[in-house]
C-alpha positions in Angstrom: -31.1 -9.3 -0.2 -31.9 -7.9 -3.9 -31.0 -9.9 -6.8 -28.2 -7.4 -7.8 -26.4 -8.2 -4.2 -25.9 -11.6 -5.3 -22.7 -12.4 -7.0 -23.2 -16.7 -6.9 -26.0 -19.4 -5.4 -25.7 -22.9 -4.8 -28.2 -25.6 -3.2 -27.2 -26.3 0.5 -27.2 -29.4 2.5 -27.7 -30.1 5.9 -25.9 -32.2 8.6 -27.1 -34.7 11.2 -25.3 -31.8 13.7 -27.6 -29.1 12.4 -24.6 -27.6 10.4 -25.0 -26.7 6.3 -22.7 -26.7 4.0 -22.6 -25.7 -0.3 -20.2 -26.2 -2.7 -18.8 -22.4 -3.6 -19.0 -21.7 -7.3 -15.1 -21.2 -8.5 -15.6 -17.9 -10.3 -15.9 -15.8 -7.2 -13.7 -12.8 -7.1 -10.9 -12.9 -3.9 -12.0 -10.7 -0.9 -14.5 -10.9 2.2 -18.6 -11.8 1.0 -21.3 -12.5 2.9 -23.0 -16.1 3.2 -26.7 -16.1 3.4 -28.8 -19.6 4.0 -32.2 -19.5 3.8 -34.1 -22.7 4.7 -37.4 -23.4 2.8 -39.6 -22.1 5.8 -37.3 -18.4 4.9 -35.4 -18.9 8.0 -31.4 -17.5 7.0 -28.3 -17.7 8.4 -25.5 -15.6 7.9 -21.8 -16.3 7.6 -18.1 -14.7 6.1 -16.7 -16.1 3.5 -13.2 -15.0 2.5 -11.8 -16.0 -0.7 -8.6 -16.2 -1.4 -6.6 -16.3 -4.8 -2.8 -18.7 -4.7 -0.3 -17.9 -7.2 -1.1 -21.3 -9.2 -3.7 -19.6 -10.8 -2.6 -16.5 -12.2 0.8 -18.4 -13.4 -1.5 -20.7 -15.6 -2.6 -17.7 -17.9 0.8 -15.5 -17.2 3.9 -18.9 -17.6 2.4 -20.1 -21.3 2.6 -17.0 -23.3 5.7 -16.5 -21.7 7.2 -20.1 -22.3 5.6 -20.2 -25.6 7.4 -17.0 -26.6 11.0 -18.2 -25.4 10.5 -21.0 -27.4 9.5 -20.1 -30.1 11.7 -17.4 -30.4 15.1 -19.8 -29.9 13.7 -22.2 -32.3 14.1 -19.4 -34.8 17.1 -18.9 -33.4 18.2 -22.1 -34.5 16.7 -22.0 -38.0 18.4 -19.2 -38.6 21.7 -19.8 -37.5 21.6 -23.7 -39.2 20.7 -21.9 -42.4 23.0 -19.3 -41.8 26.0 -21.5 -41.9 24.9 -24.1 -44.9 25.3 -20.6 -46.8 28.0 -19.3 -45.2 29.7 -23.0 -45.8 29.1 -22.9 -49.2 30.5 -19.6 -50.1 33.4 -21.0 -47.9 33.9 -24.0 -50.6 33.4 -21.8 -53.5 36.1 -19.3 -52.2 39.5 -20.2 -53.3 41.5 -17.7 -50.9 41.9 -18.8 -47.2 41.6 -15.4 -46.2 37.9 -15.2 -47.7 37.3 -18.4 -46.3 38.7 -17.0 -42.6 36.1 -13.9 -42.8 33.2 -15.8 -43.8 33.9 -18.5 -40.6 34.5 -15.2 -38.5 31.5 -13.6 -39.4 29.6 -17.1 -38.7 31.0 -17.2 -35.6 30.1 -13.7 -34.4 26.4 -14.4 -35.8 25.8 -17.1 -33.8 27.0 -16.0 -30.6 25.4 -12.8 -31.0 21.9 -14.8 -31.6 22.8 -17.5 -28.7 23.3 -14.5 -26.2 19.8 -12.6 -27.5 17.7 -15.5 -27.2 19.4 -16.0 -23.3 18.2 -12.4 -22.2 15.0 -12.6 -24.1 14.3 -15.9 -22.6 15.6 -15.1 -19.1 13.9 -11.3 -19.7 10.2 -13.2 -20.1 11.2 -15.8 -17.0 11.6 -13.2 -14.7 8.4 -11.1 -15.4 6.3 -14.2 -14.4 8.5 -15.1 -11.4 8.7 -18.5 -12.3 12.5 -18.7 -12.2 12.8 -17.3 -8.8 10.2 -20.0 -7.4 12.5 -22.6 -9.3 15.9 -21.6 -7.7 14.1 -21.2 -4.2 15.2 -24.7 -3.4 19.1 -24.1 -4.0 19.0 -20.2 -2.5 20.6 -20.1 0.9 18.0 -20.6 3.8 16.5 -17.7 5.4 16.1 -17.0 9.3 13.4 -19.2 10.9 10.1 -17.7 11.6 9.8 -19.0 14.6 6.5 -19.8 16.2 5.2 -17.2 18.9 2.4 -17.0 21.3 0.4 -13.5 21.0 -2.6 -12.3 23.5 -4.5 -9.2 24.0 -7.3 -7.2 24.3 -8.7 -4.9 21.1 -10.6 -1.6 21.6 -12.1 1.0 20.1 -11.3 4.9 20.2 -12.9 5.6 23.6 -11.4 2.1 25.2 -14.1 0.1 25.1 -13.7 -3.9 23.8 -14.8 -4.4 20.0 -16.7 -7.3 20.2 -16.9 -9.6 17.0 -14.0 -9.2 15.3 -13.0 -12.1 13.7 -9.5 -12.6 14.1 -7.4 -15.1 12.1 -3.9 -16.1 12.5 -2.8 -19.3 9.9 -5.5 -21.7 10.3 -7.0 -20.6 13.7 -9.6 -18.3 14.1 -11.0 -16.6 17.1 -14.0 -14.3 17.5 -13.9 -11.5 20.1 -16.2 -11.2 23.0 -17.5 -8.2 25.4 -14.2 -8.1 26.6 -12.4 -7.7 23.7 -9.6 -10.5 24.5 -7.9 -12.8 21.8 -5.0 -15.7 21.8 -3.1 -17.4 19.8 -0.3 -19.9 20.6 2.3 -21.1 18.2 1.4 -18.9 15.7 3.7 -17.7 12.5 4.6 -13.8 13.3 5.7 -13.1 9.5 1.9 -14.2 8.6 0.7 -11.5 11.0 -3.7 -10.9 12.4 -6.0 -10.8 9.6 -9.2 -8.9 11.3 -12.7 -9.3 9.5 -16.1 -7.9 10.3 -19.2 -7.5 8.7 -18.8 -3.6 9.2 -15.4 -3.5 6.8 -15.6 -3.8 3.2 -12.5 -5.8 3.4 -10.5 -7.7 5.8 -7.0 -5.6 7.6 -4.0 -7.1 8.4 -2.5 -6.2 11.8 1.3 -6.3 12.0 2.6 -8.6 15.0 4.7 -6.6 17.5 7.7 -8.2 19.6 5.3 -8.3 22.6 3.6 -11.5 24.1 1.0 -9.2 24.9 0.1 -6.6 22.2 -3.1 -5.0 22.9 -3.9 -2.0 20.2 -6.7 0.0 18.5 -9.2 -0.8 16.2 -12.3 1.5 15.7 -14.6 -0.2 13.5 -15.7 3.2 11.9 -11.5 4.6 11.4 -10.8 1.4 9.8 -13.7 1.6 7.2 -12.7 5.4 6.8 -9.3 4.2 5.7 -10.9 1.5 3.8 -12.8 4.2 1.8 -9.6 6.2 1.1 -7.3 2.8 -0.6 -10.5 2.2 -2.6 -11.0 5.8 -4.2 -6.9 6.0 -4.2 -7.0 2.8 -6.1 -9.7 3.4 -8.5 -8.0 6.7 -9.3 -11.5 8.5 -8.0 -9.3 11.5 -6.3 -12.7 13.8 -6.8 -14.9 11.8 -4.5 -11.8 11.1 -1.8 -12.0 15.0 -1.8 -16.0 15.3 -1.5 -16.7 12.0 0.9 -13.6 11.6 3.0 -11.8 14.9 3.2 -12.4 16.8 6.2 -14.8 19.6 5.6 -12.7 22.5 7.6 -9.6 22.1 5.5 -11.7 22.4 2.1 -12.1 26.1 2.9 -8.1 26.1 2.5 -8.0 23.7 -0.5 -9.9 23.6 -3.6 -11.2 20.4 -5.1 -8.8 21.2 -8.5 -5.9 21.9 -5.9 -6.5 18.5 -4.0 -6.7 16.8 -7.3 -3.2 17.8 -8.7 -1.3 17.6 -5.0 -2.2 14.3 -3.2 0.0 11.7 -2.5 -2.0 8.6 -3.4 0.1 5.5 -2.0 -2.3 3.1 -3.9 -3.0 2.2 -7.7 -5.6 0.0 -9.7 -3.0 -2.9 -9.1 -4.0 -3.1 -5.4 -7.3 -2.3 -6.2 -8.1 -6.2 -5.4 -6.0 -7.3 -2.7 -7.6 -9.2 0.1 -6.4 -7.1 2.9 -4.7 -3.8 3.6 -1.9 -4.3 6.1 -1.7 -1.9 8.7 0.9 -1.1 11.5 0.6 1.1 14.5 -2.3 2.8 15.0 -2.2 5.4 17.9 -4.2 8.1 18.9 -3.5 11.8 18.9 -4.7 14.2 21.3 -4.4 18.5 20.1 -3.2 17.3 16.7 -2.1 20.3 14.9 -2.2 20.6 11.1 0.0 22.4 9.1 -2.5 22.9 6.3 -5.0 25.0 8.1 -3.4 25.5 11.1 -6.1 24.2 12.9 -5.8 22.2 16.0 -7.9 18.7 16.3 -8.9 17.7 19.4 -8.9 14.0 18.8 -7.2 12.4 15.7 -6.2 8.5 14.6 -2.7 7.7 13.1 -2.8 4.6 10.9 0.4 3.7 9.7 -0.3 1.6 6.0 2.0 -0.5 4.0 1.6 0.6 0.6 3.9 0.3 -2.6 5.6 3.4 -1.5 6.5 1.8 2.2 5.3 2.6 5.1 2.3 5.6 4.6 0.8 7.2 7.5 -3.0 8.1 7.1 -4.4 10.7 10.0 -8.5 10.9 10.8 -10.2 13.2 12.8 -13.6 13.1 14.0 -16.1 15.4 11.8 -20.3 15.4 12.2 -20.1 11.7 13.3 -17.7 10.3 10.5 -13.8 9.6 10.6 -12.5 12.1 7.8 -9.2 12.6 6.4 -6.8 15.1 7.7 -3.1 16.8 7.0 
C-alpha cells in the first residue's frame, strides 16, 4: 500500500484465538476503508472498516453558537428594556399631565413586547436550524406506527443471474457475508433500517430498500453499482465535465455536446451528500430493447436504478458500452 493510501496507523495486538485487534484513531472521516495488518514477518490481513458519524457530534460544534447567540441576544433584550423603562419612568414623574404620562407607559409597553416577541422568533429561529428542539419535544409528540420486526431471505445476483459472492450484507447489528450461491437471512430485523451492502469493489457502501416480501431476491452487479457510484460522486462534487467524458455513454455524445450536457443535466446530488455513508437505492430492474429518446437508439441491455436523492425518488439507467456500465437517457 503507498504511504499516500494511508489515512491512519495504530499498533495491533493479538489474541490467545489468533484474532487482532487496534484501537482506531478518532479523526477518521465516515465511510467504508480498508483494514490492513501486517505482522512483523510482512504477513497482512485485510478487513472493512465502516465508520460511521452520530448526530452527537456535529451538535457539539452546531448547538453552542446557536445557544450562545439566543442568549446573548435576550440578555440584551433585557438590558434594554430595564433601561428603557427607568427612562421612560422618569420622564413619567417629571411629566405633570396624565395624558403624557399615559403615552410614555404605552409606548413602554409596546417596546417591550415588541422586543419579548423578537428575541422568541430569533431564539426559536436558531433552535430549529440545529434540530435540537425537535429531538427535545420527541418525547411528548404522539407515537408513531411500530416498525415492527420482520424476517427477510434471498438470493442476490448479478446482471446475467449468476450469485455475487462476498457481499457483505448488514442489517442492525447482524452481518452476513454471501457465498457461491448468493443466499442471505435475516430474522427479526428492523425494515425502516433497510440492507446496507459493502464490498471491496464499491467506493462506498448502498443501501437496499426492504420490500413487503419475506423473500426479496433482486439485482446487484458489482460493476452497475460502482457506475452509479461514479455518477453521485461527480454530481456531488459539481464535476459535470468528467460525468460527461467518464460515464456518459459514448453513442449519445455524437448527439450532445460536452457544453450542452453541462448546462441541461439533472444532477439529483450536491456537495452536502458528498459524504454520506451510503446511497440508498430501490428497485433495480433490468431492461431489455431500451429505447432512448435522445438518440433514438435502441439498447439491447440496460439497468434501471431507482435512487433516493434530495429531489425524491431519481431513476438512473446504464447500458453496457466497451466493457463499462455508462450512463444513458
Amino acid at each position: 500500500m503507498e504511504d499516500q493510501d494511508i489515512i491512519a496507523s495504530s499498533t495491533a495486538q493479538t489474541g490467545a484465538d489468533g484474532n487482532w485487534q487496534a484501537d482506531i484513531p478518532s479523526n477518521i472521516e465516515a465511510g467504508l476503508h480498508k483494514v490492513v495488518a501486517v505482522d512483523e514477518s510482512g504477513n497482512q490481513d485485510e478487513a472493512l472498516l465502516f465508520v460511521e458519524r452520530g448526530w452527537i457530534a456535529q451538535a457539539t460544534t452546531l448547538i453552542p453558537p446557536a445557544f450562545g447567540f439566543s442568549i446573548l441576544f435576550f440578555l440584551l433584550v433585557i438590558v434594554v428594556l430595564a433601561v428603557n423603562s427607568v427612562r421612560l419612568g422618569k420622564k413619567a414623574d417629571e411629566s405633570i399631565a396624565t395624558k403624557t404620562k399615559r403615552k410614555y407607559m404605552l409606548h413602554a409597553i409596546y417596546f417591550s413586547s415588541f422586543m419579548v416577541v423578537l428575541s422568541l422568533v430569533v431564539g426559536i429561529a436558531m433552535n430549529f436550524s440545529t434540530g435540537i428542539l425537535g429531538r427535545a419535544l420527541n418525547p411528548f409528540m404522539p407515537i408513531q406506527a411500530a416498525d415492527i420486526p420482520t424476517d427477510v431471505s434471498g438470493s442476490i445476483t448479478d446482471i446475467f443471474g449468476r450469485p455475487v459472492e462476498g457481499l457483505s450484507v448488514h442489517a442492525g447489528d447482524t452481518r452476513v457475508t454471501t457465498g457461491d450461491s448468493g443466499m442471505y437471512a435475516f430474522s427479526g430485523i428492523s425494515k425502516n433500517d433497510g440492507l446496507t451492502i459493502t464490498h471491496p469493489r464499491l467506493s462506498k457502501a448502498i443501501n437496499k430498500e426492504i420490500d413487503d416480501t419475506a423473500t426479496m431476491n433482486f439485482l446487484f452487479d458489482l460493476d452497475v453499482m460502482q457506475s452509479l457510484l461514479d455518477v453521485v460522486d461527480l454530481e456531488s462534487r459539481g464535476d459535470l465535465r468528467s460525468l460527461y467524458k467518464q460515464v456518459f455513454v459514448d453513442s449519445m455524445k455524437t448527439k450532445v455536446s460536452q457544453q450542452d450536457f453541462i448546462a441541461n443535466y439533472p444532477a439529483n446530488f450536491n456537495g452536502s451528500s458528498r459524504n454520506d455513508r451510503a446511497v440508498y437505492i430501490g428497485k433495480v430492474t433490468s431492461i431489455e430493447d431500451y429505447s432512448s429518446d435522445v438518440d433514438k437508439q435502441v439498447y439491447p441491455q440496460a439497468i434501471n436504478i431507482e435512487v433516493f436523492s434530495l429531489k425524491g425518488v431519481v431513476n438512473y439507467i446504464f447500458t453496457l458500452e466497451q466493457g463499462k456500465w455508462k450512463l444513458i437517457f
